[in-house]
C-alpha positions in Angstrom: -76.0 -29.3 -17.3 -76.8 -33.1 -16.9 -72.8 -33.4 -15.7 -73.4 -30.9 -12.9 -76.3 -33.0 -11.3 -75.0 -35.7 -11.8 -71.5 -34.9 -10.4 -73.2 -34.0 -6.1 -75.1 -37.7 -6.7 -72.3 -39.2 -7.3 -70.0 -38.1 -4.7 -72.9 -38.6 -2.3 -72.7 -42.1 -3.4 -69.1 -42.4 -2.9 -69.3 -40.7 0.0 -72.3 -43.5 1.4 -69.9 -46.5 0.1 -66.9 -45.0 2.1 -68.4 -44.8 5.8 -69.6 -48.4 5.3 -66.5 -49.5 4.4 -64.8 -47.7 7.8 -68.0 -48.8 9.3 -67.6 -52.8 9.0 -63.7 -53.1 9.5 -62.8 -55.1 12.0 -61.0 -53.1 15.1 -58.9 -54.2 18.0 -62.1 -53.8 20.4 -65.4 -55.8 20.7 -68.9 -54.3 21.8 -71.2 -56.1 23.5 -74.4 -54.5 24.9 -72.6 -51.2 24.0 -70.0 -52.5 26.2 -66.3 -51.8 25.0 -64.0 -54.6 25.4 -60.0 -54.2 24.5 -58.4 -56.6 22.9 -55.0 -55.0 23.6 -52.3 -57.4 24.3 -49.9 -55.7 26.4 -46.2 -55.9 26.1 -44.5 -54.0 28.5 -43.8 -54.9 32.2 -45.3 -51.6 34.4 -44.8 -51.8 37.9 -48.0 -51.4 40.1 -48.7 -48.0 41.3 -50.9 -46.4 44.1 -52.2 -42.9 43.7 -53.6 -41.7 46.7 -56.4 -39.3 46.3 -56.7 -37.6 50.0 -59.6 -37.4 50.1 -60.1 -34.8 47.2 -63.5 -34.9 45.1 -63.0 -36.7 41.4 -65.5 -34.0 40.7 -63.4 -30.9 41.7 -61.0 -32.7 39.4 -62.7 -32.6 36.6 -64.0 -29.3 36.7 -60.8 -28.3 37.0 -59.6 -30.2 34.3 -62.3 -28.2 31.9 -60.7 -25.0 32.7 -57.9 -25.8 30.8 -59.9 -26.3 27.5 -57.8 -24.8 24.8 -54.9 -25.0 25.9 -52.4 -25.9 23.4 -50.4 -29.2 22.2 -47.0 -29.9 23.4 -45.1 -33.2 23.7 -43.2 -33.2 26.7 -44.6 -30.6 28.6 -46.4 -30.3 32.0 -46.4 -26.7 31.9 -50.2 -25.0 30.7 -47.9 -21.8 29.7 -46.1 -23.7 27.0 -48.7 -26.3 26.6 -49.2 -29.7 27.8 -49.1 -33.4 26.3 -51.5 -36.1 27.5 -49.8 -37.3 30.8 -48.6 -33.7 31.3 -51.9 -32.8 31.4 -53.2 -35.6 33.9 -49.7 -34.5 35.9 -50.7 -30.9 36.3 -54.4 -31.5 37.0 -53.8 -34.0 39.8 -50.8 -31.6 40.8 -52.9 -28.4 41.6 -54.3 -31.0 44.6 -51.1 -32.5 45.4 -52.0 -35.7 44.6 -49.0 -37.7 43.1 -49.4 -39.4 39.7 -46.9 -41.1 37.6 -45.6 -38.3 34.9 -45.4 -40.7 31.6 -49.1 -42.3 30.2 -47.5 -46.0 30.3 -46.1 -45.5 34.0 -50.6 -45.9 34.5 -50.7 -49.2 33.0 -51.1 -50.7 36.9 -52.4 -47.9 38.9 -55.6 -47.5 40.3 -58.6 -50.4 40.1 -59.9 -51.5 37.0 -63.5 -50.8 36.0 -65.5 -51.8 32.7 -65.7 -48.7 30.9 -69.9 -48.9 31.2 -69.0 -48.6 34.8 -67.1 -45.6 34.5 -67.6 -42.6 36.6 -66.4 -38.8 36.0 -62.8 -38.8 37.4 -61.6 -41.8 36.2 -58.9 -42.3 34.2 -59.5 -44.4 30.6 -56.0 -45.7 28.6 -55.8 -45.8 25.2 -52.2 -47.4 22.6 -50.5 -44.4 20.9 -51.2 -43.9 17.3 -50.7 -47.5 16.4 -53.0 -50.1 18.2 -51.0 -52.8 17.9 -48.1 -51.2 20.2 -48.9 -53.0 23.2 -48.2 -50.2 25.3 -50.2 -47.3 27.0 -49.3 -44.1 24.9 -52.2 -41.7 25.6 -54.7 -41.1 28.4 -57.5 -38.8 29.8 -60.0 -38.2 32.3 -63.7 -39.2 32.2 -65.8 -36.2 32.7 -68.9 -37.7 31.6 -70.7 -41.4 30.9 -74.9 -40.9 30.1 -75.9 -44.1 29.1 -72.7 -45.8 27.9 -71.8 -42.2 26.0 -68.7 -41.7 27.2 -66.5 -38.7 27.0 -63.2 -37.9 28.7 -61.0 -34.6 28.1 -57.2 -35.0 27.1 -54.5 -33.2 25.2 -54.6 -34.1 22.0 -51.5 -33.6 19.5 -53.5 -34.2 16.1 -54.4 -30.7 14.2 -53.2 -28.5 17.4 -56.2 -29.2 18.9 -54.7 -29.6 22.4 -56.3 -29.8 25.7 -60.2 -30.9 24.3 -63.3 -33.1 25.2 -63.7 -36.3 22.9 -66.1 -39.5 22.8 -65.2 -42.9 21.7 -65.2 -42.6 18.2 -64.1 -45.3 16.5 -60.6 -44.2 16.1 -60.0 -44.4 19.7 -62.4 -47.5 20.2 -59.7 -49.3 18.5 -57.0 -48.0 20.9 -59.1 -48.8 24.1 -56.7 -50.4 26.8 -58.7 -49.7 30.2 -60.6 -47.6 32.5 -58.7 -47.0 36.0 -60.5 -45.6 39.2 -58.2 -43.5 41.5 -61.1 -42.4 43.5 -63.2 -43.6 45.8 -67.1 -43.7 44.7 -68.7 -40.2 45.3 
């Protein structure tokens, strides 16, 4: 009897221990006033790019871009039908208005106008590394739909678990990956 009330205290202690560990480890980002700072050092020559908007609202954008919640995971692909990756995703969003946007994540590097990410504004685009932060290189992006207070949240395709096309904040996981905010469009 005594093992079974003590065996839920203890992995509630464990448990406490572990998220203060992941809590205090030192990422490749620093906050400042809730502020998110990268610390990417970035390795690959991008040419500039200019992505003209025509006039089209960043918020008919995004609503658009929610419609495609749910739709599936795959790497490669600009096509909803089969499913899309993260640029392929951005591609076909910015396509439906015929606004012309660079098909691969890195090709973003040096488009647009950079913004601090407390600045950001629905419509804008925020960079993140791939998997590994220390890449140097752009490897995944989405779209801001949202930033309350510093609470920023963007929607993106998403290869992890399936989850595909899906809203996220800056958890600490992408924290660490943080490269940049870009604004395509002009200020609403």
């Amino acid at each position: 009897m005594k093992i079974n009330i003590i065996y839920p205290f203890t992995l509630l202690i464990i448990l406490f221990a572990l998220q203060s560990c992941s809590s205090s480890r030192k990422s490749g980002t620093k906050r400042n006033d809730g502020e998110i700072k990268s610390t990417v050092k970035l390795t690959k020559k991008i040419p500039a790019v200019n992505i003209r908007t025509k006039g089209v609202a960043a918020a008919d954008v995004v609503a658009f871009a929610k419609t495609l919640q749910g739709t599936r995971y795959q790497y490669g692909s600009a096509n909803p039908d089969k499913g899309l990756d993260c640029s392929g995703f951005i591609w076909y969003v910015f396509n439906h208005y015929s606004i012309k946007v660079p098909r691969i994540s890195s090709d973003f590097t040096n488009a647009g106008k950079e913004v601090p990410i407390k600045e950001s504004m629905p419509g804008d685009l925020i960079l993140f590394t791939g998997s590994n932060p220390k890449s140097g290189v752009v490897g995944h992006m989405g779209l801001i739909t949202k930033n309350q207070k510093n609470n920023v949240e963007f929607i993106h395709s998403a290869s992890g678990g399936g989850k595909g096309v899906m809203i996220s904040g800056m958890s600490e996981y992408f924290i660490t990956r943080f490269v940049k905010v870009i604004r395509v469009f002009d200020k609403e």
